[in-house]
One Martini backbone bead per residue (centre of mass of N, CA, C, O) as a GRO file, in nm:
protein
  331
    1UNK     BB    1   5.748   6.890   3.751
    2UNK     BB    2   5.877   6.757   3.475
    3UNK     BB    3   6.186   6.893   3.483
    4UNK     BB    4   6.263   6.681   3.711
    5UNK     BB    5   6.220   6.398   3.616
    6UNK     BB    6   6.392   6.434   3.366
    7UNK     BB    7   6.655   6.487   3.523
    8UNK     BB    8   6.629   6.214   3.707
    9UNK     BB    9   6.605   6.024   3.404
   10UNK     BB   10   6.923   6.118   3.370
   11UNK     BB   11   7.068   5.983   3.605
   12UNK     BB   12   6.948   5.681   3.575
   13UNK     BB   13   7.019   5.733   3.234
   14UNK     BB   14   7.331   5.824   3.102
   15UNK     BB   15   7.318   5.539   2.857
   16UNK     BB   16   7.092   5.602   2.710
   17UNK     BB   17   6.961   5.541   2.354
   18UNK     BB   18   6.681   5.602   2.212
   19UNK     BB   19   6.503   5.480   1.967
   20UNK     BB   20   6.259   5.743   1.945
   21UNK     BB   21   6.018   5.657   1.750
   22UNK     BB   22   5.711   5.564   1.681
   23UNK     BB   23   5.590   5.877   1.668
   24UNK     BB   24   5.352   6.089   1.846
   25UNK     BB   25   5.284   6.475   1.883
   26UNK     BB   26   5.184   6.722   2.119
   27UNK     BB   27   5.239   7.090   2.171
   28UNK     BB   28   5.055   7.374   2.390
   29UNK     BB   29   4.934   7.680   2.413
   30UNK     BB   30   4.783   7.900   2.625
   31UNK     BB   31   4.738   8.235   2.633
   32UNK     BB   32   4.481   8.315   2.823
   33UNK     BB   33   4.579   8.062   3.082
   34UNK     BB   34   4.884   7.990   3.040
   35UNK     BB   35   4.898   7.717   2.935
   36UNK     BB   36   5.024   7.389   2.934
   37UNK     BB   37   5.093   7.121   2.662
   38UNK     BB   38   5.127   6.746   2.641
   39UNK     BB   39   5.119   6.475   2.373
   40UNK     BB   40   5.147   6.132   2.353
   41UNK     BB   41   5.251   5.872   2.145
   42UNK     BB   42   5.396   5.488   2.117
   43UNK     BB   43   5.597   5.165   2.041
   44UNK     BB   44   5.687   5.246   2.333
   45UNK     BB   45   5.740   5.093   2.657
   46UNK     BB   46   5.820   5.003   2.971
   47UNK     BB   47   5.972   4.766   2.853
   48UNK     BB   48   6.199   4.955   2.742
   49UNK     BB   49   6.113   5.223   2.955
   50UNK     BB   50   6.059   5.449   3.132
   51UNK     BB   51   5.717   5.501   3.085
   52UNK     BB   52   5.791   5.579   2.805
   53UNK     BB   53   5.709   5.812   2.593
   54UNK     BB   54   5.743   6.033   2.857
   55UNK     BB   55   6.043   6.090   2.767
   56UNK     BB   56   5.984   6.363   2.541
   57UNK     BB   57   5.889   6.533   2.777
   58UNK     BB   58   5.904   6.906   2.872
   59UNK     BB   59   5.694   7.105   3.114
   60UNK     BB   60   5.679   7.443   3.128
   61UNK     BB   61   5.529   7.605   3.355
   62UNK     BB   62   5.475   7.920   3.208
   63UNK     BB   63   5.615   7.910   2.922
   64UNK     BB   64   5.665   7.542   2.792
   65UNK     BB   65   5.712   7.304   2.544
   66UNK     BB   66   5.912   7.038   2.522
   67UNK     BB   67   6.035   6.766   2.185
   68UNK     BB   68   6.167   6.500   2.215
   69UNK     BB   69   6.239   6.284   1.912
   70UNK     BB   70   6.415   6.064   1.811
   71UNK     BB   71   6.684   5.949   1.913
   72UNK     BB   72   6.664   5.974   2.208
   73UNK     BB   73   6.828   6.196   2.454
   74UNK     BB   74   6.906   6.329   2.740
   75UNK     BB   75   7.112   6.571   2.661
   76UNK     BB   76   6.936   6.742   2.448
   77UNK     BB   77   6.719   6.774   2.660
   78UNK     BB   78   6.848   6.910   2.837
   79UNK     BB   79   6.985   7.150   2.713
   80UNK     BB   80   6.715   7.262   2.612
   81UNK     BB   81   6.601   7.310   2.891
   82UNK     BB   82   6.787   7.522   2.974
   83UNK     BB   83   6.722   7.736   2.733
   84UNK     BB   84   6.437   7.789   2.821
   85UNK     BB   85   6.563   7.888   3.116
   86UNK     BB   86   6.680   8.129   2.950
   87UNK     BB   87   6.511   8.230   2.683
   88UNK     BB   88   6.503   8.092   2.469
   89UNK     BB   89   6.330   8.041   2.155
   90UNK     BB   90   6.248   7.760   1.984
   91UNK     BB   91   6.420   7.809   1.744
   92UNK     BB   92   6.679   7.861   1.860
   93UNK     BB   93   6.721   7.576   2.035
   94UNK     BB   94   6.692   7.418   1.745
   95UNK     BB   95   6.961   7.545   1.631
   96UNK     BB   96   7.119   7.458   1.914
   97UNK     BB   97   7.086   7.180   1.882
   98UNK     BB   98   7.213   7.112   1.595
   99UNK     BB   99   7.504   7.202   1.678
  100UNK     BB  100   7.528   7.040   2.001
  101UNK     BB  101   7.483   6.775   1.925
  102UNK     BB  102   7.613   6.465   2.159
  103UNK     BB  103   7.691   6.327   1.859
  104UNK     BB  104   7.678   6.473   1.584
  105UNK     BB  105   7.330   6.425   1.509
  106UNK     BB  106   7.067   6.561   1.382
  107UNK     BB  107   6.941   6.409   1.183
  108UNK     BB  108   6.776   6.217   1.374
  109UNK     BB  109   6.618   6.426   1.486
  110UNK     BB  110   6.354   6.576   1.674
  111UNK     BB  111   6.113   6.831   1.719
  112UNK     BB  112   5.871   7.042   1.957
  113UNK     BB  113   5.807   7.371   2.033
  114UNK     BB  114   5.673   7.609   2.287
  115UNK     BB  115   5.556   7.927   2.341
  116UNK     BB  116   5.530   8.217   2.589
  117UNK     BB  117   5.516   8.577   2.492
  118UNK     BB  118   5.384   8.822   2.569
  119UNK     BB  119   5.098   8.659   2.528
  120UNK     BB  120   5.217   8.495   2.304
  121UNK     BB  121   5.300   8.258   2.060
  122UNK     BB  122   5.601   8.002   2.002
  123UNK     BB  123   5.678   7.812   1.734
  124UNK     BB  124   5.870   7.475   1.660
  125UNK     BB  125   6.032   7.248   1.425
  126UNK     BB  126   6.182   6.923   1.372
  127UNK     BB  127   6.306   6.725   1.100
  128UNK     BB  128   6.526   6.510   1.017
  129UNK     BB  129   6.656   6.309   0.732
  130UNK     BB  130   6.733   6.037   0.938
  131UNK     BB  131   6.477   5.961   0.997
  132UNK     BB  132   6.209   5.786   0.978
  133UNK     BB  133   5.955   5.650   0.774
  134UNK     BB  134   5.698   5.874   0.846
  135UNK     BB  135   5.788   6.223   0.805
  136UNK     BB  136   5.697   6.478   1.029
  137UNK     BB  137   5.569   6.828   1.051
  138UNK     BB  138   5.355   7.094   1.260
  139UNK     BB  139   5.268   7.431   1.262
  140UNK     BB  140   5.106   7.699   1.476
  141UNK     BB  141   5.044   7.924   1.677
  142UNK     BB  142   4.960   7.692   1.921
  143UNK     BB  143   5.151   7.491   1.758
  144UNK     BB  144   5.297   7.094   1.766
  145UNK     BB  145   5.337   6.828   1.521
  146UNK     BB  146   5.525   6.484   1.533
  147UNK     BB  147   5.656   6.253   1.340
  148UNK     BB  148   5.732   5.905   1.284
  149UNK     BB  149   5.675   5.595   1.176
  150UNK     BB  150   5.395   5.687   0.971
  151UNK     BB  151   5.188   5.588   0.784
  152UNK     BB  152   5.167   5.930   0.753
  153UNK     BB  153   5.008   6.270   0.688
  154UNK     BB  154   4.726   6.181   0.837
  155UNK     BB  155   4.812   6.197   1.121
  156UNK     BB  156   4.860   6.499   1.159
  157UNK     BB  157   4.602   6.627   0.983
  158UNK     BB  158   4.454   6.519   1.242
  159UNK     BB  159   4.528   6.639   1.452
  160UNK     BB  160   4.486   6.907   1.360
  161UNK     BB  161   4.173   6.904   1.309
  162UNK     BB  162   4.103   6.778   1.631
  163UNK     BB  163   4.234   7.036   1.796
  164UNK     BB  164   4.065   7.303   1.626
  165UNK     BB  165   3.770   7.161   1.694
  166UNK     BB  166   3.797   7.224   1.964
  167UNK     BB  167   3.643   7.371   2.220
  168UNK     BB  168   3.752   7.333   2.453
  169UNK     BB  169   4.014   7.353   2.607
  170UNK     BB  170   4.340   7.217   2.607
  171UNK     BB  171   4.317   6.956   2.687
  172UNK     BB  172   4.103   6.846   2.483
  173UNK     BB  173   4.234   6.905   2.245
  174UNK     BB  174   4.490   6.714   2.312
  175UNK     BB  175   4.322   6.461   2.292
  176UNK     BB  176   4.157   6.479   2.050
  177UNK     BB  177   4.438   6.484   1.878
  178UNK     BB  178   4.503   6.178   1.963
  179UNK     BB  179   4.216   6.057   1.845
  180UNK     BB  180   4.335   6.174   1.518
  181UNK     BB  181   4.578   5.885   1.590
  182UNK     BB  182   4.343   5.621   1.615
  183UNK     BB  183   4.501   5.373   1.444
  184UNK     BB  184   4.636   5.129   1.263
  185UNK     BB  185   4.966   5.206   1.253
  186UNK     BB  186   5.004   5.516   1.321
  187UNK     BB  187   5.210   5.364   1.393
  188UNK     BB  188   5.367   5.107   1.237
  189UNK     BB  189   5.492   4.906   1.482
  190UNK     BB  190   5.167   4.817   1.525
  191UNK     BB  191   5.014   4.697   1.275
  192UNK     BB  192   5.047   4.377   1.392
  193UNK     BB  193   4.829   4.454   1.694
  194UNK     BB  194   4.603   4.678   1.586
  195UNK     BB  195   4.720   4.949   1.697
  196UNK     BB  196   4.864   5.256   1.765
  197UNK     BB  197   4.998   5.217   2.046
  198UNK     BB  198   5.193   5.173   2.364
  199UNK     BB  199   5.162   5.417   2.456
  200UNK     BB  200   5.054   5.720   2.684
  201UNK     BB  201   5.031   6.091   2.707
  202UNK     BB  202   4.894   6.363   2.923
  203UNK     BB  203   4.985   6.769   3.016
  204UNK     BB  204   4.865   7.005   3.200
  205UNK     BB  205   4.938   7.366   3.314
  206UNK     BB  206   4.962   7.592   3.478
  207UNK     BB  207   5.143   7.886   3.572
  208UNK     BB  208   5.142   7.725   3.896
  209UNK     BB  209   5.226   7.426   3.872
  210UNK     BB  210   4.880   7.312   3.820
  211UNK     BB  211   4.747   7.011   3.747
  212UNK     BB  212   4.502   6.936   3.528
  213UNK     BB  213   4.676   6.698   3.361
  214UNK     BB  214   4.814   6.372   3.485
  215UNK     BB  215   4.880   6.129   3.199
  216UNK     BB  216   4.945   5.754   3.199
  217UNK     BB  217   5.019   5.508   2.976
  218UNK     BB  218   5.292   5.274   2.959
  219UNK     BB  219   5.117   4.985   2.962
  220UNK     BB  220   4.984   4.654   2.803
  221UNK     BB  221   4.789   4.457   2.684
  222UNK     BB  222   4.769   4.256   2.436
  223UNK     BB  223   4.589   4.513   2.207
  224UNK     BB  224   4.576   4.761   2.328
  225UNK     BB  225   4.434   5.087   2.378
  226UNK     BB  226   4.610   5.371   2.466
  227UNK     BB  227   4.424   5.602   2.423
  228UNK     BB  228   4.160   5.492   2.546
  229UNK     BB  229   4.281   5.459   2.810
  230UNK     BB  230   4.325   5.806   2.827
  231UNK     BB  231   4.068   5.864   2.818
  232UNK     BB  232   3.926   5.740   3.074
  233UNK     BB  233   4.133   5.863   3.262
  234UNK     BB  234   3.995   6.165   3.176
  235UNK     BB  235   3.707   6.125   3.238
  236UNK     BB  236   3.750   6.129   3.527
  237UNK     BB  237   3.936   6.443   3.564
  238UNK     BB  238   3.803   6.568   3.275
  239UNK     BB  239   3.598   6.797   3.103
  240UNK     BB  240   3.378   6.807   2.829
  241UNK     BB  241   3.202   6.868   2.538
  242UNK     BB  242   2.955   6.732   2.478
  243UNK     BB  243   3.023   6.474   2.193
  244UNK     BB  244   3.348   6.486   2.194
  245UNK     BB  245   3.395   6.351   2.450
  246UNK     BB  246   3.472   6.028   2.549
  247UNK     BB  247   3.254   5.819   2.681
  248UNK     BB  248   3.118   5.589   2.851
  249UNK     BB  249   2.923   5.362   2.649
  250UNK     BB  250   2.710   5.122   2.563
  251UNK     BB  251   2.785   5.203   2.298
  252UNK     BB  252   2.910   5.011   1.976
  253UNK     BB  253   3.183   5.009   1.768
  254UNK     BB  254   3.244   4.914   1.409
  255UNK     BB  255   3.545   4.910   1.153
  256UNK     BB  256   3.521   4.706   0.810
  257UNK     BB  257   3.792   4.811   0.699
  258UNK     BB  258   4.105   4.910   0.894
  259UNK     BB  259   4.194   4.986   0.658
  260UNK     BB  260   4.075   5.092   0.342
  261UNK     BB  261   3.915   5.122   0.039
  262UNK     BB  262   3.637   5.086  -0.142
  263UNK     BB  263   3.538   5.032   0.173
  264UNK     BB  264   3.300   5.078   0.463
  265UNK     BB  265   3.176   4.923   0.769
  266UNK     BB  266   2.914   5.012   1.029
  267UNK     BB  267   2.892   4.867   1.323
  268UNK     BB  268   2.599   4.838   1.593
  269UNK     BB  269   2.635   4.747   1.859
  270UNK     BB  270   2.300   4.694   1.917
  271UNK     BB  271   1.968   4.571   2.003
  272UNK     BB  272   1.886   4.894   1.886
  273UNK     BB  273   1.975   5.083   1.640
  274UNK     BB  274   1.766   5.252   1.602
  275UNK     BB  275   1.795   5.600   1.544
  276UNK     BB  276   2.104   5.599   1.514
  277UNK     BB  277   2.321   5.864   1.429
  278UNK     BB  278   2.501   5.914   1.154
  279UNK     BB  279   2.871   6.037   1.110
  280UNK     BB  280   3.066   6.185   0.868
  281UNK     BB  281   3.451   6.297   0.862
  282UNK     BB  282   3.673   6.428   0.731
  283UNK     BB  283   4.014   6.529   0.797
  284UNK     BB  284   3.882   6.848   0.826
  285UNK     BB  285   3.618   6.817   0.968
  286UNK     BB  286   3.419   6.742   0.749
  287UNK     BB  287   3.095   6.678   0.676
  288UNK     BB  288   3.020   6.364   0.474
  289UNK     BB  289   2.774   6.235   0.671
  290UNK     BB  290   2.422   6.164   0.711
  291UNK     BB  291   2.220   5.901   0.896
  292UNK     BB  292   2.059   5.661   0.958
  293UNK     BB  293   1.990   5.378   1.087
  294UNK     BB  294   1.920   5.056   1.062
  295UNK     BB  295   1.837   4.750   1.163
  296UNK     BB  296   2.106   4.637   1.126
  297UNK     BB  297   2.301   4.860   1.210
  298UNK     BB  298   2.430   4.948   0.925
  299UNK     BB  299   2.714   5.118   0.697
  300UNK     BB  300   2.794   5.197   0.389
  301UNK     BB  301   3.112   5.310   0.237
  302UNK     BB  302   3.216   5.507  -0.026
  303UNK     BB  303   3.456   5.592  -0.165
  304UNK     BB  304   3.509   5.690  -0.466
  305UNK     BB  305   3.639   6.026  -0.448
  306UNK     BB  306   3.794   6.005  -0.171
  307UNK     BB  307   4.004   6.114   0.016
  308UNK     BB  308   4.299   6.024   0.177
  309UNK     BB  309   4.307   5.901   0.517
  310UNK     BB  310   4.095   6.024   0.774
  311UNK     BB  311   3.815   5.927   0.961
  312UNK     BB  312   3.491   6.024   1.142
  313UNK     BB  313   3.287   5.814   1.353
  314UNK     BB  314   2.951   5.917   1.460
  315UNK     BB  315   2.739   5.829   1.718
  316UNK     BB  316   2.381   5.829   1.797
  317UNK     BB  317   2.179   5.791   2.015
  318UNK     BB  318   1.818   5.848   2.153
  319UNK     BB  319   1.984   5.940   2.446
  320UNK     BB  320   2.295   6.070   2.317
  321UNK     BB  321   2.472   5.882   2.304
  322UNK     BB  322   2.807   5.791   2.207
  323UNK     BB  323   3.031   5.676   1.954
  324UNK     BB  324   3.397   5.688   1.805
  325UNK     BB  325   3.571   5.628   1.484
  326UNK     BB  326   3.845   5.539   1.307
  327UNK     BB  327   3.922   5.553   0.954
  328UNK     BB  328   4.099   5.463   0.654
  329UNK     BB  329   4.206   5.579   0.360
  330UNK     BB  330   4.414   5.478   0.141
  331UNK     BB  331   4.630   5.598  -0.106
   0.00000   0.00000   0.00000
């Protein structure tokens, strides 16, 4: 169980205080199968903390899941731990987090809690306004979703519609929600080797604490995304709707500029592009464009009057494969 590693590295490191900010991340509850389920990346990796990102995650099969992060402190961690496994809700949990803070600064604090209680779900987010910009968190029915030191606010409310269009089980949801903030910068602290962040991780629990995914990207080499590290090492134990979840396939897409301004250019790596198929999705999950590529391979999207956000381009070849990448349209 999660809450075992977590208890682990609280005595490991009973004297680090990690600045964990530069992080998005959701935890979710399933009323009906009774998972939980935690995913998130950030810009801190295994060479400044072990694991990286998963020190904010901490798992309860069968009951919820809490996110502390920004100013990660391992203390106020176990504190929630504690409440969690005492019974007390969310919203509670968060209330006595910010009175009982180990150092008594709430204020730099973010948190994200989720829970099953008599089968329905309760959740609770907390951004403190010391946290760095840009900063905020979303909760719903069966999920929070939190960030800090990103993009913007398009960066969460993708993750949040990316979560809701996933027809999949909960692991895919977690997913979904994890590759729609798979843009460059989406942490701002990696915007200069561009990728969304360096660590990378998602786990969800049956209610009888067995895995069905436990997956983590801790570091890798200099460029490297690590949410597509963590999506193929998902797609090899854990499948999803065809066309939504990633596989590997042979086609190959690039999107330039990205973030964009005026316009984004979609190019098809591919010996025959045509027959292929483009979609163009909106923030909010609205397809806003569907059209065959042509021999060039290319198509250009004209900003327009189009909100600024995230927005997710799919491609499907002539035998089904697909392959697909998010890009910015700034505000």
């Amino acid at each position: 169980m999660k809450s075992k590693l977590i208890l682990s590295s609280i005595f490991i490191l009973p004297f680090v205080f990690l600045r964990a900010q530069d992080t998005f991340s959701i935890c979710a509850v399933d009323t009906v199968t009774g998972e939980t389920g935690s995913a998130g990346a950030s810009c801190i990796d295994a060479s400044q903390i072990a694991g990286g990102v998963s020190i904010i995650s901490d798992v309860h099969p069968g009951v919820g899941v809490i996110h502390t992060q920004s100013y990660w402190d391992p203390g106020n961690q176990q504190y929630a731990q504690q409440l969690m496994n005492s019974g007390h809700s969310p919203q509670q949990i968060i209330d006595s987090l910010q009175v009982h803070d180990v150092q008594n600064n709430p204020a730099i604090r973010q948190y994200g809690i989720v829970d099953l209680y008599n089968g329905s779900a309760r959740t609770a987010a907390f951004t403190g306004s010391g946290c760095f910009n840009y900063k905020s968190h979303i909760t719903g029915p069966n999920y929070a979703i939190q960030g800090n030191i990103l993009l913007g606010q398009q960066i969460l409310d993708s993750m949040e519609a990316r979560f809701l269009a996933e027809p999949g089980d909960l692991a895919c949801k977690l997913m979904a929600a994890l590759q729609g903030a798979k843009v460059p910068g989406a942490d701002t602290r990696c915007m200069t080797s561009g990728n969304s962040s360096l660590s990378s991780f998602i786990y969800v629990y049956q209610p009888n604490a067995t895995p069905v995914v436990n997956l983590l990207v801790p570091q890798g080499p200099a460029g490297f995304e690590p949410i597509d590290s963590l999506q193929t090492l998902f797609n090899a134990v854990h499948g999803c709707a065809v066309g939504i979840a990633e596989k590997d396939k042979p086609l190959k897409l690039s999107v330039y500029p990205n973030p964009a301004g005026r316009y984004v250019l979609i190019n098809l790596l591919h010996a025959n592009p045509e027959d292929a198929l483009v979609q163009v999705f909106d923030p909010q999950g609205k397809m806003i464009r569907e059209e065959r590529i042509t021999k060039t391979g290319r198509v250009r999207i004209e900003r327009n009057a189009l909100p600024g956000g995230i927005y997710l381009v799919r491609v499907q070849g002539k035998n089904g494969e697909t392959v697909s990448a998010n890009f910015v349209f700034a505000d």
